[in-house]
C-alpha positions, 0 to 999 in steps of 0.5 A, a space after each residue: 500500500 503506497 499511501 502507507 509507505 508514504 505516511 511510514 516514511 515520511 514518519 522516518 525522516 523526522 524522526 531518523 533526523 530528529 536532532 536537525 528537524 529541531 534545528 531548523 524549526 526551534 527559531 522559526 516556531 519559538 517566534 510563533 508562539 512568543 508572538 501568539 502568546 504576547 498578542 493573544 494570550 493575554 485576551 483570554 487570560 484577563 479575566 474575560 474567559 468566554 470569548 464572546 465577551 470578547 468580541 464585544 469588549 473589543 472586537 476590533 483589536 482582537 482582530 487587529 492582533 489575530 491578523 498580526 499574530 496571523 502574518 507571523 505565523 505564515 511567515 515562520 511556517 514557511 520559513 521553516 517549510 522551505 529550510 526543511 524541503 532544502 534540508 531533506 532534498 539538498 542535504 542542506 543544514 543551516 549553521 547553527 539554530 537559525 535556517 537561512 531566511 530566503 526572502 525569494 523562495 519563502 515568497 515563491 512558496 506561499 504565492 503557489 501555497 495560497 494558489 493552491 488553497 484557494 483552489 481548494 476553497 473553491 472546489 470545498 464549496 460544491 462538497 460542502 453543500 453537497 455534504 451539508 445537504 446529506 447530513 441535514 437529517 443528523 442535525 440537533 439543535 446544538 450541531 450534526 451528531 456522530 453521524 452527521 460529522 461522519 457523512 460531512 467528513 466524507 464529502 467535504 474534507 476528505 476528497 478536498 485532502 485528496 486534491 491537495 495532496 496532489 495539487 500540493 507534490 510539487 509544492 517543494 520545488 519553489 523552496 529548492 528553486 525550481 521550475 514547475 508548472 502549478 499542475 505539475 502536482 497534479 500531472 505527474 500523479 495520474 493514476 495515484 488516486 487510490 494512493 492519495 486516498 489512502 495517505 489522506 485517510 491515515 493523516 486525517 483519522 490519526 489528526 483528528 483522532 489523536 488530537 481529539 481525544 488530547 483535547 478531551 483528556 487535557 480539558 480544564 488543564 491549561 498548562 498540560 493543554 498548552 504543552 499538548 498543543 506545542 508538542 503535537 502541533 510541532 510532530 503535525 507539522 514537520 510530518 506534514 511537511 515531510 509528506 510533502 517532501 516525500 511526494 515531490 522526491 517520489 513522483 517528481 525526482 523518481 526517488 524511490 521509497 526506502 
């Protein structure tokens, strides 16, 4: 099963070069989280628990913050993204903690990253309604059930994960400079939907499975709730990074899968 071998080894290659995927993202992502502590951590520890209340005592900024504290969360994702892809393909490392920051490359992927997921915002729209629609008999008064969430995940998000993936294989090629038609991706995996089906069911059921029941185990700790996020989110991302490593090494390169 290509899907899983593709999960399996883009698995390895985090965790069998653990020591330089910390290296290269400890910078970029401690800039994430003092930024989204300083600009939004104090909103919802000032006494004003409920975030409707929020809203309403100062919409406005908050909203000022988030788009701020937004900006540096792309820009350090990407910054880490295109180090990481240069680092797996190219066996470049950066001296010491702090990845060389490519203004060119860092630019070129986010342009074909929001390319991409606009796409996919445009092609979620049809399988939304068609799942919403579906789902409609399995709504309470207080959302879809289990099975509503189910019929909603099937339709929407699934199919949508499919065709980023696919969208998003020759996504590593802006980081390593390299030319690549925007449905590069997508051409050169033909015949490869079986795999990609199988690749986003893993990735999504392990996702949404894992962190879902951390939510409801950490529920009511801030500190271990905190600490979960920080650590999962960190194992998601640089994954998820090298899944995209992976399919560009794979189907564009020719690499085979060790």
């Amino acid at each position: 099963m290509k899907g899983l071998q593709i999960f399996l080894h883009s698995v390895r290659q985090v965790t069998g070069n653990f020591a330089q995927a910390v290296r290269i993202s400890i910078v970029p992502y401690s800039v994430q989280f003092i930024s989204s502590t300083l600009l939004l951590g104090t909103s919802y520890s000032s006494g004003q628990a409920d975030p409707a209340e929020i809203m309403r005592g100062g919409g406005g900024m908050l909203l000022l913050l988030s788009m701020i504290n937004l900006i540096v969360v792309l820009l350090t994702s990407i910054w880490a993204a295109v180090a990481w892809h240069r680092f797996v393909l190219k066996g470049e490392m950066p001296n010491g903690f702090i990845p060389t920051f490519r203004a060119d490359r860092i630019w070129a992927y986010f342009a074909r990253s929001f390319g991409i997921g606009l796409l996919c915002i445009v092609l979620a729209l049809p399988f939304g309604m068609i799942g919403g629609m579906v789902a409609m008999p399995f709504m309470s008064e207080t959302g879809p059930t289990g099975t509503g969430m189910l019929i909603i995940f099937l339709i929407t998000y699934f199919p949508i994960t499919v065709i980023s993936y696919r969208l998003s294989t020759a996504l590593p090629a802006t980081a390593l400079d390299a030319s690549s038609a925007f449905s590069s991706g997508w051409e050169a995996t033909k015949g490869e939907v079986s795999t990609f089906v199988v690749l986003a069911l893993i990735t999504l059921v392990l996702y949404f499975g894992v962190n879902t029941f951390a939510v409801n185990l950490f529920a009511g700790n801030f500190a271990l709730s905190l600490i979960w996020q920080c650590v999962f989110g960190w194992i998601s991302v640089m994954v998820g990074l090298s899944v995209l490593t992976t399919l560009y090494g794979h189907y564009i390169e020719k690499r085979a899968l060790s």
